[in-house]
N, CA, C and O atoms as CSV, one atom per row, in Angstrom:
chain,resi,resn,atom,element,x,y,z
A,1,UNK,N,N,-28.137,25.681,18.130
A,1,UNK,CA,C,-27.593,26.079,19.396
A,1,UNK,C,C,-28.696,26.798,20.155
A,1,UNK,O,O,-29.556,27.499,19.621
A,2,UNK,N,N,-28.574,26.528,21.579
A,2,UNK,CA,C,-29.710,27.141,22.298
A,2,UNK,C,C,-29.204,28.227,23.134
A,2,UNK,O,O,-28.188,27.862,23.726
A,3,UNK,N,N,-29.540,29.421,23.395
A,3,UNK,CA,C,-29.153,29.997,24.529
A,3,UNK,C,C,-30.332,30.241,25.462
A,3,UNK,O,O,-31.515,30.240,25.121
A,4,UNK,N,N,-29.876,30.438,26.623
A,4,UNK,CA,C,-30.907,31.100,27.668
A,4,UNK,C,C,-30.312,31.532,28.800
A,4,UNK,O,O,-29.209,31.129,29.171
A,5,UNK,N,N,-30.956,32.307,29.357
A,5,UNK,CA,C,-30.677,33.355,30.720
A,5,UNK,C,C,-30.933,32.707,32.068
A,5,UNK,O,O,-31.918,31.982,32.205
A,6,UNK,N,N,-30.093,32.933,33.071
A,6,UNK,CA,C,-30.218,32.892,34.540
A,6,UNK,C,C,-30.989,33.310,35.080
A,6,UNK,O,O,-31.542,32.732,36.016
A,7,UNK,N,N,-31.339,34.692,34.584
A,7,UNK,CA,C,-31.527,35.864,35.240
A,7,UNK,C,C,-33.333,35.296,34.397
A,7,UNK,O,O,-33.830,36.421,34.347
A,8,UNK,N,N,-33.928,34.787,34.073
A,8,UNK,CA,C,-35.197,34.887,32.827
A,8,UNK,C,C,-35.060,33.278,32.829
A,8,UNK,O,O,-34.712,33.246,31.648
A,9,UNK,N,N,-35.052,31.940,33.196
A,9,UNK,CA,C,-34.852,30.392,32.647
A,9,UNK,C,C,-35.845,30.530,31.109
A,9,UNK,O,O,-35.474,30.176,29.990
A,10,UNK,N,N,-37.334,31.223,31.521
A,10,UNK,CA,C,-37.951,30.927,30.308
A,10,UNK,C,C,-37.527,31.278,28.882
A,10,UNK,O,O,-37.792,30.634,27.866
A,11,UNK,N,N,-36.665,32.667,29.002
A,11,UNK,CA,C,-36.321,32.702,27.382
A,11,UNK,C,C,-35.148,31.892,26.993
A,11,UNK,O,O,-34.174,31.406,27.568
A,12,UNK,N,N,-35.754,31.947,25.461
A,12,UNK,CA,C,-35.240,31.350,24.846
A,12,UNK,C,C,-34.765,31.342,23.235
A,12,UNK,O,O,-35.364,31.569,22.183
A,13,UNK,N,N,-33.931,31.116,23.438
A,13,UNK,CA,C,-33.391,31.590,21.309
A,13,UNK,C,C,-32.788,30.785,21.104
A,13,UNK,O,O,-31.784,30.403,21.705
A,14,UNK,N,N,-33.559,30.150,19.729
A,14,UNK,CA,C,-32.372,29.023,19.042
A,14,UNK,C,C,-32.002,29.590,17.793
A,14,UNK,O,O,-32.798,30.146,17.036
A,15,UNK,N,N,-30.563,29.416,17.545
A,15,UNK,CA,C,-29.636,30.179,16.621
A,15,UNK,C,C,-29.168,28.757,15.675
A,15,UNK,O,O,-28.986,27.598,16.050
A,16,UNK,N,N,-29.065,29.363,14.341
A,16,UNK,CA,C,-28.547,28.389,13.530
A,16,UNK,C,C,-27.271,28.783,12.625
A,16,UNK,O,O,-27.245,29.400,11.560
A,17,UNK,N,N,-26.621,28.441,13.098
A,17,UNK,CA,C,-25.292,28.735,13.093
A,17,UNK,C,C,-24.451,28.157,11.621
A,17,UNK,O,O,-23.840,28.875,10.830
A,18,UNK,N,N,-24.581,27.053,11.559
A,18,UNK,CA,C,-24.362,26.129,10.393
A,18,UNK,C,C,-25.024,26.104,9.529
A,18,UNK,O,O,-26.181,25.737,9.734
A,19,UNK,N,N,-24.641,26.457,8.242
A,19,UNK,CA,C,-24.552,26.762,6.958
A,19,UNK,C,C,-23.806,25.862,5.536
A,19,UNK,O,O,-22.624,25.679,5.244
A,20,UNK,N,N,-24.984,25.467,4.919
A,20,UNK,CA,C,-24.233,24.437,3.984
A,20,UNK,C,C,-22.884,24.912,3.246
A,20,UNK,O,O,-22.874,26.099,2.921
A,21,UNK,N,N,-21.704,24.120,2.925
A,21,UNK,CA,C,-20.387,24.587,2.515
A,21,UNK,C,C,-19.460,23.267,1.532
A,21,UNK,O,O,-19.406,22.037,1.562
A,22,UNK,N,N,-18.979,24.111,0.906
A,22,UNK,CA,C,-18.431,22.904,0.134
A,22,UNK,C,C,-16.851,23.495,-0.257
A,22,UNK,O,O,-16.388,24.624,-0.422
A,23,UNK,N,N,-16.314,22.162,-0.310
A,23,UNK,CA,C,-14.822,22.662,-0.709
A,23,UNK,C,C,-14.319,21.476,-1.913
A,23,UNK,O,O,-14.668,20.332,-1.621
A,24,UNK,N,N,-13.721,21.585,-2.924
A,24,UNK,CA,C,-13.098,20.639,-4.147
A,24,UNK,C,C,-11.660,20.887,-4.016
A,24,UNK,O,O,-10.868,21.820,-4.146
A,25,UNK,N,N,-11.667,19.425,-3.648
A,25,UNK,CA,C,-9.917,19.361,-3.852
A,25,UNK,C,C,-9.572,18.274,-4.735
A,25,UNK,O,O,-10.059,17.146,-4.653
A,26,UNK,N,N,-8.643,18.679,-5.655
A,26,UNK,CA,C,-7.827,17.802,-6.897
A,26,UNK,C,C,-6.686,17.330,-5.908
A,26,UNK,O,O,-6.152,17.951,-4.989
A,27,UNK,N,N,-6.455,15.938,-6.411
A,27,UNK,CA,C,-5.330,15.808,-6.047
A,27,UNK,C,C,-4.779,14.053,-7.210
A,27,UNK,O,O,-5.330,13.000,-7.530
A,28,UNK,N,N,-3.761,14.555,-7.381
A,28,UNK,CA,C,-3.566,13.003,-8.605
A,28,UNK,C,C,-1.984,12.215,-7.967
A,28,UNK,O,O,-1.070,12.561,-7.219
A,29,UNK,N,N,-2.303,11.132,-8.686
A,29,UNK,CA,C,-1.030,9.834,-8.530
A,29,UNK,C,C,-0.247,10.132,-9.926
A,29,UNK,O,O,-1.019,10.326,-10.865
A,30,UNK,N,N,0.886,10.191,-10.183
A,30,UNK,CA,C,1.643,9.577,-11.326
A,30,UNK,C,C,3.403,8.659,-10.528
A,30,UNK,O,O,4.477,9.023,-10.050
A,31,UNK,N,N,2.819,7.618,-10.780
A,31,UNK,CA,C,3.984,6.575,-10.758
A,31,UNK,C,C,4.058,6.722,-9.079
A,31,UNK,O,O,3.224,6.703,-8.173
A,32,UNK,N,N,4.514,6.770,-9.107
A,32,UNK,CA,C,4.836,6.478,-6.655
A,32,UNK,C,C,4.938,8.462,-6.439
A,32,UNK,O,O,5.152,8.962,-5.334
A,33,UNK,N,N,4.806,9.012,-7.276
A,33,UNK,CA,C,4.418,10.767,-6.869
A,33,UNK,C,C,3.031,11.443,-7.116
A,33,UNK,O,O,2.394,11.570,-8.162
A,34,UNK,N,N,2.688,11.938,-5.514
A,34,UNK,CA,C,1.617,11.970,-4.740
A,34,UNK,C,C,1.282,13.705,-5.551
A,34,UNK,O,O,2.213,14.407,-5.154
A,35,UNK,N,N,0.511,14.419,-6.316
A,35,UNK,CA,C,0.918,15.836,-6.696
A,35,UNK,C,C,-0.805,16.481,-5.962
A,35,UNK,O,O,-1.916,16.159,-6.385
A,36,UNK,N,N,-0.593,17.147,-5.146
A,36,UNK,CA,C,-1.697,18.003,-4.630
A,36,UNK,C,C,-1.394,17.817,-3.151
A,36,UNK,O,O,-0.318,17.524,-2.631
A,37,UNK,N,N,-2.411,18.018,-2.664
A,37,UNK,CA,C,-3.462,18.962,-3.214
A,37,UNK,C,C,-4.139,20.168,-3.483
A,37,UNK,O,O,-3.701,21.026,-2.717
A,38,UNK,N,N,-5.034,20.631,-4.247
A,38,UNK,CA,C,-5.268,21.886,-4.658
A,38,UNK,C,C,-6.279,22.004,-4.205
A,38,UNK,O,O,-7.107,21.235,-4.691
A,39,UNK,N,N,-6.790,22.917,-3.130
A,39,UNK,CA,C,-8.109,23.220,-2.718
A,39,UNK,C,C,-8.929,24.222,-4.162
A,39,UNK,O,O,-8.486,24.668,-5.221
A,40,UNK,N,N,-9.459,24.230,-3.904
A,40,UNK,CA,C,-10.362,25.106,-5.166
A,40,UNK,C,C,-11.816,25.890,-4.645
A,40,UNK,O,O,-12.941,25.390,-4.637
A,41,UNK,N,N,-11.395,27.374,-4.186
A,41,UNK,CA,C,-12.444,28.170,-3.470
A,41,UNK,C,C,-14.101,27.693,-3.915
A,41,UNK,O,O,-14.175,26.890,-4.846
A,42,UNK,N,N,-15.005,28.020,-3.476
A,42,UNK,CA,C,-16.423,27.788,-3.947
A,42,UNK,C,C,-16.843,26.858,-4.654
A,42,UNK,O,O,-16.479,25.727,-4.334
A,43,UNK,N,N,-17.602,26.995,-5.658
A,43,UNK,CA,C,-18.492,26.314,-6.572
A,43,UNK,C,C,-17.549,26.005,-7.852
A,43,UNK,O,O,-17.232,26.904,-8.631
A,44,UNK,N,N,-17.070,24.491,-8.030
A,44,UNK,CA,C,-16.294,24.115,-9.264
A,44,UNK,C,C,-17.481,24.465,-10.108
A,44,UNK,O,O,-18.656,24.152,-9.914
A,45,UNK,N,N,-16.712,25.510,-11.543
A,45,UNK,CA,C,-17.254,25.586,-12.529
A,45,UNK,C,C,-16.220,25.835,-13.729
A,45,UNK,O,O,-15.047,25.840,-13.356
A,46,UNK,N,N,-16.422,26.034,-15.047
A,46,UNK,CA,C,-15.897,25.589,-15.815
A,46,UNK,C,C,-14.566,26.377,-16.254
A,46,UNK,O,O,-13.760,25.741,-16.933
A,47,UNK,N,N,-14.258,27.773,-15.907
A,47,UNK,CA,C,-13.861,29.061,-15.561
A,47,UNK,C,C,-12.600,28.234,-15.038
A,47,UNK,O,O,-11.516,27.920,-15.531
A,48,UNK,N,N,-13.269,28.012,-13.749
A,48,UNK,CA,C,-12.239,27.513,-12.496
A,48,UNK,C,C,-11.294,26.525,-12.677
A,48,UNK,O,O,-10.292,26.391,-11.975
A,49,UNK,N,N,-11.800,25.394,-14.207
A,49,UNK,CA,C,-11.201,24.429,-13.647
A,49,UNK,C,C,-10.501,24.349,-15.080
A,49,UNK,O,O,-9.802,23.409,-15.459
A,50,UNK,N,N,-10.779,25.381,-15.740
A,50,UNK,CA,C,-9.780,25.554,-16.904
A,50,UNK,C,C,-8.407,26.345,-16.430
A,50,UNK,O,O,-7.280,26.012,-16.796
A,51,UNK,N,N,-8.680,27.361,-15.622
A,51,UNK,CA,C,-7.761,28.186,-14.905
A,51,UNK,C,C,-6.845,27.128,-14.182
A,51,UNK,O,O,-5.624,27.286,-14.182
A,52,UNK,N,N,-7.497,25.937,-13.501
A,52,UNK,CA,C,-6.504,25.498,-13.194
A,52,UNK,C,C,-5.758,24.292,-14.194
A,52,UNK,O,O,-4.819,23.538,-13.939
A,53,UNK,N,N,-6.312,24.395,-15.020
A,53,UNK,CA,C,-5.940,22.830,-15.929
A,53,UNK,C,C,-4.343,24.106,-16.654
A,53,UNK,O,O,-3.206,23.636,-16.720
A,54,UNK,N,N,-4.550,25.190,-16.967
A,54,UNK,CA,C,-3.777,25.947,-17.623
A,54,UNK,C,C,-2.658,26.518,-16.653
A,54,UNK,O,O,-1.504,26.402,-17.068
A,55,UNK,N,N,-2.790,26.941,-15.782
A,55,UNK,CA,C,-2.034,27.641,-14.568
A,55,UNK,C,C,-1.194,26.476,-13.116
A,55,UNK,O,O,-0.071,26.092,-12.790
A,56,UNK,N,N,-2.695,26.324,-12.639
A,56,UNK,CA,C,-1.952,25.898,-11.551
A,56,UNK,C,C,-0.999,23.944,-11.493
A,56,UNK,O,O,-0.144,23.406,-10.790
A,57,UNK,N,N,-1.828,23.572,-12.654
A,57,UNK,CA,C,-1.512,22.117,-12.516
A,57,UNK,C,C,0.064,22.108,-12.937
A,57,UNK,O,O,1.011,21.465,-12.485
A,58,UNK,N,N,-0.011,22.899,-13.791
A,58,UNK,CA,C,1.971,23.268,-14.301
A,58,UNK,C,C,3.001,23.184,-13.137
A,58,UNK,O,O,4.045,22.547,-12.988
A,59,UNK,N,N,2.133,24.296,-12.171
A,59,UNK,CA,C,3.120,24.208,-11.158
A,59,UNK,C,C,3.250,23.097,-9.878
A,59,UNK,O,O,4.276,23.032,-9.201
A,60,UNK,N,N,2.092,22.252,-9.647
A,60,UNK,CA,C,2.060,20.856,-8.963
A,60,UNK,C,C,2.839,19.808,-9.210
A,60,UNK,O,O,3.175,18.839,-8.528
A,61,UNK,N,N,3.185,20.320,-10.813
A,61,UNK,CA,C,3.672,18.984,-11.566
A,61,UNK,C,C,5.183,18.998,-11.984
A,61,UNK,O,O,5.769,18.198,-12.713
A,62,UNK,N,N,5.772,20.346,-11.204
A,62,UNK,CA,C,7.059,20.733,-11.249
A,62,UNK,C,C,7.892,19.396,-11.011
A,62,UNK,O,O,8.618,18.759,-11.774
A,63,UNK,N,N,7.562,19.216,-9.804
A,63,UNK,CA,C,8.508,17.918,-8.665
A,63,UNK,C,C,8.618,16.786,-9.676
A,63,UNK,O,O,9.695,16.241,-9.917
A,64,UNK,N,N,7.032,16.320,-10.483
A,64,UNK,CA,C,7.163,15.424,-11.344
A,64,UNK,C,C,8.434,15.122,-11.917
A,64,UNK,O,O,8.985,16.219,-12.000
A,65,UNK,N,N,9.396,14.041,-12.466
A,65,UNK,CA,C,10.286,13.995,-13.495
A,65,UNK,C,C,9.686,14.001,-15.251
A,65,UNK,O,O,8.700,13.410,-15.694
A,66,UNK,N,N,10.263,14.517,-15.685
A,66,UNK,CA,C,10.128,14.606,-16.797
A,66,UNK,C,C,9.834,13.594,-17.514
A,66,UNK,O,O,9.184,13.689,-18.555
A,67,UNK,N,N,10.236,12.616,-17.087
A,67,UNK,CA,C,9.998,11.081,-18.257
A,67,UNK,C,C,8.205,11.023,-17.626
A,67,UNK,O,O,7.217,10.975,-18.358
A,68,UNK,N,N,8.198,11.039,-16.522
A,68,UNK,CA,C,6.689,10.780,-16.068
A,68,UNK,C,C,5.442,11.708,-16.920
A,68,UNK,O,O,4.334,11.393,-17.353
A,69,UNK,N,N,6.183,12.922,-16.918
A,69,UNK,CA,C,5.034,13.553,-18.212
A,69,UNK,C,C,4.786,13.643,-18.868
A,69,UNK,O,O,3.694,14.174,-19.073
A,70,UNK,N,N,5.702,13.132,-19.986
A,70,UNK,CA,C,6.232,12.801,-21.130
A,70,UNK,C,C,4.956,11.504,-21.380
A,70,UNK,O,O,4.180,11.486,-22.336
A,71,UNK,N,N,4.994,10.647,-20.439
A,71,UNK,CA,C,4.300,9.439,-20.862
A,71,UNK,C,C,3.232,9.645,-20.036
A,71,UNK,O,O,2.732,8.669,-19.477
A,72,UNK,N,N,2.704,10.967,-19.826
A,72,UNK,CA,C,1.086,11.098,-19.223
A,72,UNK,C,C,0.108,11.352,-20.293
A,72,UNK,O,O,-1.087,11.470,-20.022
């Protein structure tokens, strides 16, 4: 991005605004039910994705029917 003055045309400052970023989202199929998605803050690491294999996927997979998990 560039700015500059009215009052001055010659100055000048270029600003860099944008910053590399990343976001991981899970999201799975079982049978015609769509379950996610789960954004997942920062940097997937191994912490993160046990936390969610233990915690959060339980609760995505509520809606699931039971016969469907049964045979996952």
């Amino acid at each position: 991005m560039h700015y500059w003055a009215e009052d001055n045309p010659h100055w000048l400052r270029q600003v860099q605004h944008q910053h590399p970023w990343t976001v991981n989202v899970w999201c799975g199929i079982i049978g015609n039910h769509i379950i996610g998605p789960f954004f997942i803050e920062g940097t997937l690491n191994e912490q993160k994705y046990a936390n969610f294999l233990r915690h959060e996927l339980q609760i995505l997979l509520h809606d699931v029917p039971l016969g469907h998990r049964i045979r996952m």
